[in-house]
N, C-alpha and C positions, 0 to 999 in steps of 0.2 A: 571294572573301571572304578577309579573311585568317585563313588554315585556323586548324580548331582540331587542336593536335596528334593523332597518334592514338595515346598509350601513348609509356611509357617506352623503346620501342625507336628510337620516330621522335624522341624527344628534341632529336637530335643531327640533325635532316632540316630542310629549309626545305620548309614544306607550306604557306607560301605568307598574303600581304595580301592577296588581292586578293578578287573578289567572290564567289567561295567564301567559307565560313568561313574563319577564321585560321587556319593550321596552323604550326609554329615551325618556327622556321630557327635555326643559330645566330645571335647577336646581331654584326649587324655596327658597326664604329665607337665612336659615343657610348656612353660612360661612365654607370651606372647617377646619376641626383641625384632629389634627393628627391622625389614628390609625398605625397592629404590636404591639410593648408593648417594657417599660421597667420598672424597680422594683424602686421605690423611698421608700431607707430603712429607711429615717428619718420620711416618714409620711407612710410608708408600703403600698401604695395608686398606680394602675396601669396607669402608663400613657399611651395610645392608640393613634397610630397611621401608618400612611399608610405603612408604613416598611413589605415587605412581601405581600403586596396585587399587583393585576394585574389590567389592564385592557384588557378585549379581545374587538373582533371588534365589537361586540352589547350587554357586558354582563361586570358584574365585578368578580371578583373569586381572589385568593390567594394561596401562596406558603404553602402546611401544612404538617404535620409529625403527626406521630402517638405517642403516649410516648416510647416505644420502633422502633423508628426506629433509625438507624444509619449512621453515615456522609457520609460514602461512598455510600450509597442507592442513587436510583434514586430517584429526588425531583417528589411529586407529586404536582396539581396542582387541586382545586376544585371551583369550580362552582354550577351551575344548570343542569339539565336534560335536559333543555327546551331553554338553550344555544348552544347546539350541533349546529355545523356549517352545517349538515348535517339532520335538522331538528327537530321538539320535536318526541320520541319516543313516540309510540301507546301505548295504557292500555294493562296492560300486558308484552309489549317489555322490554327486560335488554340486554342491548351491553356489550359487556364484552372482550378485547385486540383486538379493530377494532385498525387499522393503523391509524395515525394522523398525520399531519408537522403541525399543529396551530401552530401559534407565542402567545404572549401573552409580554406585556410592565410591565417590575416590574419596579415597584417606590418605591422609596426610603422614608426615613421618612417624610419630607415633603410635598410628593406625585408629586416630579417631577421625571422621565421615566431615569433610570438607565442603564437599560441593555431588551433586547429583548431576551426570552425565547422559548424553542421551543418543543413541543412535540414530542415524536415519537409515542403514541397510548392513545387512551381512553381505561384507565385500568377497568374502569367501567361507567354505566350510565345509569338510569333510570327515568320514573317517576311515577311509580306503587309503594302505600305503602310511595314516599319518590320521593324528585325532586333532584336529584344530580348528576353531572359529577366529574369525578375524571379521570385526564389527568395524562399520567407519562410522564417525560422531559427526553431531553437527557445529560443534567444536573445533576450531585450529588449535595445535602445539601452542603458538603466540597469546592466543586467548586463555588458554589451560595455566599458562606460567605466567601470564600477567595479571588476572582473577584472581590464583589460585596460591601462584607461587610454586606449583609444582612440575617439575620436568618429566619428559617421558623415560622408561627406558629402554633403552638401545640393544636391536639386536645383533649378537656377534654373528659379523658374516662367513665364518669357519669352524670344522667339525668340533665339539668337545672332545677332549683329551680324558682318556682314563686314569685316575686317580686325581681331577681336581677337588678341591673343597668347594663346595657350592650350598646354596640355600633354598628350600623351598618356602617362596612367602605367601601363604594363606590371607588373603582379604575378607572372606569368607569369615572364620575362624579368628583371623587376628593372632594368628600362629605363625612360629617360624622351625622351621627343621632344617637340622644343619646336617652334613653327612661329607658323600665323598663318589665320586664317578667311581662305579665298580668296576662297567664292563658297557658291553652291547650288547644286545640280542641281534641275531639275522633277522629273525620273523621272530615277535610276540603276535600269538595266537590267542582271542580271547571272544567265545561262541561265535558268533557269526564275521568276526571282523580279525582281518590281520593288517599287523604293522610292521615296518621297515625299520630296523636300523635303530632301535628302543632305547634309550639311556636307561639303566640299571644301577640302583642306587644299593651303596651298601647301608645296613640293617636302620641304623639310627633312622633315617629319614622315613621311619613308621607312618606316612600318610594316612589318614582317613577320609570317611566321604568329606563333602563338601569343601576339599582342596584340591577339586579337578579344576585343570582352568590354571592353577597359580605358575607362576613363571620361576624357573630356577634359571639361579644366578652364578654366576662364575666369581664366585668374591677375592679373585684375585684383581678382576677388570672390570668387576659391577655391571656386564652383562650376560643380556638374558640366552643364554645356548638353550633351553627347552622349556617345553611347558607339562608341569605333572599331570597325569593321566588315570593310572591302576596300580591296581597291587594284586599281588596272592592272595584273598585271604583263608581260603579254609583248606589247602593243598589238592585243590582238584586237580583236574587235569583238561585243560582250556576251555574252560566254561566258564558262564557270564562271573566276574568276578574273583577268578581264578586262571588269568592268562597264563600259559607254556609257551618258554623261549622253543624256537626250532630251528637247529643249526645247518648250516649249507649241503648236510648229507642226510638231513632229513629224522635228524635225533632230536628228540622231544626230552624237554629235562625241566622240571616244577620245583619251585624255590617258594614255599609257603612264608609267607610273613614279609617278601620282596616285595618292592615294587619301583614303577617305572614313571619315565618321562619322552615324550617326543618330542627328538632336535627340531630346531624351527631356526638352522642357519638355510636350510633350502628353503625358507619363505624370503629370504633375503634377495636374491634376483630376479620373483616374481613380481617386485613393486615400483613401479617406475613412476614418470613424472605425476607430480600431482598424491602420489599416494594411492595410484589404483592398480589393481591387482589384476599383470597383465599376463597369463599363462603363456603368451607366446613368445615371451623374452626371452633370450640369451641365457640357458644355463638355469632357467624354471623347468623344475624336476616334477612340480607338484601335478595330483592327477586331475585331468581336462575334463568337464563336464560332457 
């Protein structure tokens, strides 16, 4: 995966993209630009930037909404699975309204640190079928954008399409990588943990640690279809940090130097009134504790 840092002393470490959690490396290359989104109506083209994204203490994640949710709701807050401050959960494990105080740094468009956020629970989290934390604040959306000035961003409630251009925005880091929907995986397979259905970026989108957690963007519509998760990094063969796609007949095939994202349009019918995260709803795929 890629690693979630571990503390201020590994700041300065690469703990790695790949199917591990994220863990940060320094930032190689690309220059931090914007993600968040706003609409440029003369070229109807989305502009992406940090507006809305977090950084946590070894992970990156973002402020999101559902298409129905509403202002006075509590703000949710999404991540990885394998970001929990209280470790990655076991194959199988689903956390579901454990208590939380996380903080979490929202940045503003530019990606300098606005205001300090703060959980009261993990409304959800796993990493069986899907790597995902979703934190709820003790912040409304209303209170977020009338403090803050900043909006959430919104998750698309339908599958990503292969070949869009999308973003990954790093809060973490203060990085952004641009790229392109490759493909899918059936099963990414990475040591103890498999996932469904993987978003598979081509090349450019070179992730590193501490950009698990960050939310990729559809920069045609400025939202969020996945959240980055792992990478290849050293070509193994699905071992921590070295996840293998595995296709519907059971072919195993390693793509060193790739890496992935889980869709998060099936968190979209699991959240109903209020913003709580209701597994029994209509068309909630996600796995039941």
């Amino acid at each position: 995966m890629n690693k979630p840092l571990a503390g201020a002393v590994l700041s300065l470490l690469l703990i790695g993209a790949g199917a591990a959690p994220a863990v940060a490396s320094v930032p190689r290359d690309a220059a931090p630009q914007a993600p968040a989104f706003s609409q440029d109506r003369a070229a109807q083209a989305v502009t992406v930037n940090y507006a809305g994204t977090v950084a946590l203490s070894n992970c990156s994640g973002s402020v999101v909404r559902a298409p129905g949710s509403q202002p006075n709701d509590p703000a949710l807050v999404l991540s990885n699975g394998h970001c929990l401050e209280t470790g990655f959960p076991q194959p199988g494990q689903v956390i579901k309204d454990q208590s939380s105080t996380r903080s979490f740094s929202l940045l503003g468009a530019s990606g300098g640190r606005v205001a300090t956020l703060r959980a009261n629970k993990v409304a959800y989290a796993t990493m069986t079928d899907t790597d995902i934390s979703i934190y709820q604040l003790t912040s409304t959306y209303a209170q977020i954008q009338s403090q803050y000035g900043i909006s959430a961003l919104t998750l698309n409630d339908a599958h990503p399409v292969q070949g869009t251009p999308i973003k990954v925005v790093s809060g973490y880091w203060k990085r952004t990588y641009s790229c392109n929907v490759d493909g899918f995986a059936y099963r990414l397979k990475e040591g103890s943990w498999t996932w469904k259905d993987s978003v598979r970026y081509t090349p450019s989108c070179n992730t590193i640690g501490g950009t698990s957690g960050s939310p990729v963007i559809d920069t045609t519509t400025g939202k969020v279809v996945a959240v980055n998760n792992t990478g290849n990094e050293d070509g193994e063969r699905c071992t921590d940090n070295n996840p293998c796609e595995v296709d519907q007949n059971g072919v195993v095939t390693v793509r060193q130097g790739i890496n992935y994202a889980q869709e998060t349009y099936i968190i979209v019918p699991c959240i109903g009134a209020g913003n709580k995260i209701d597994l029994t709803r209509p068309g909630c795929t996600l796995p039941k504790p």
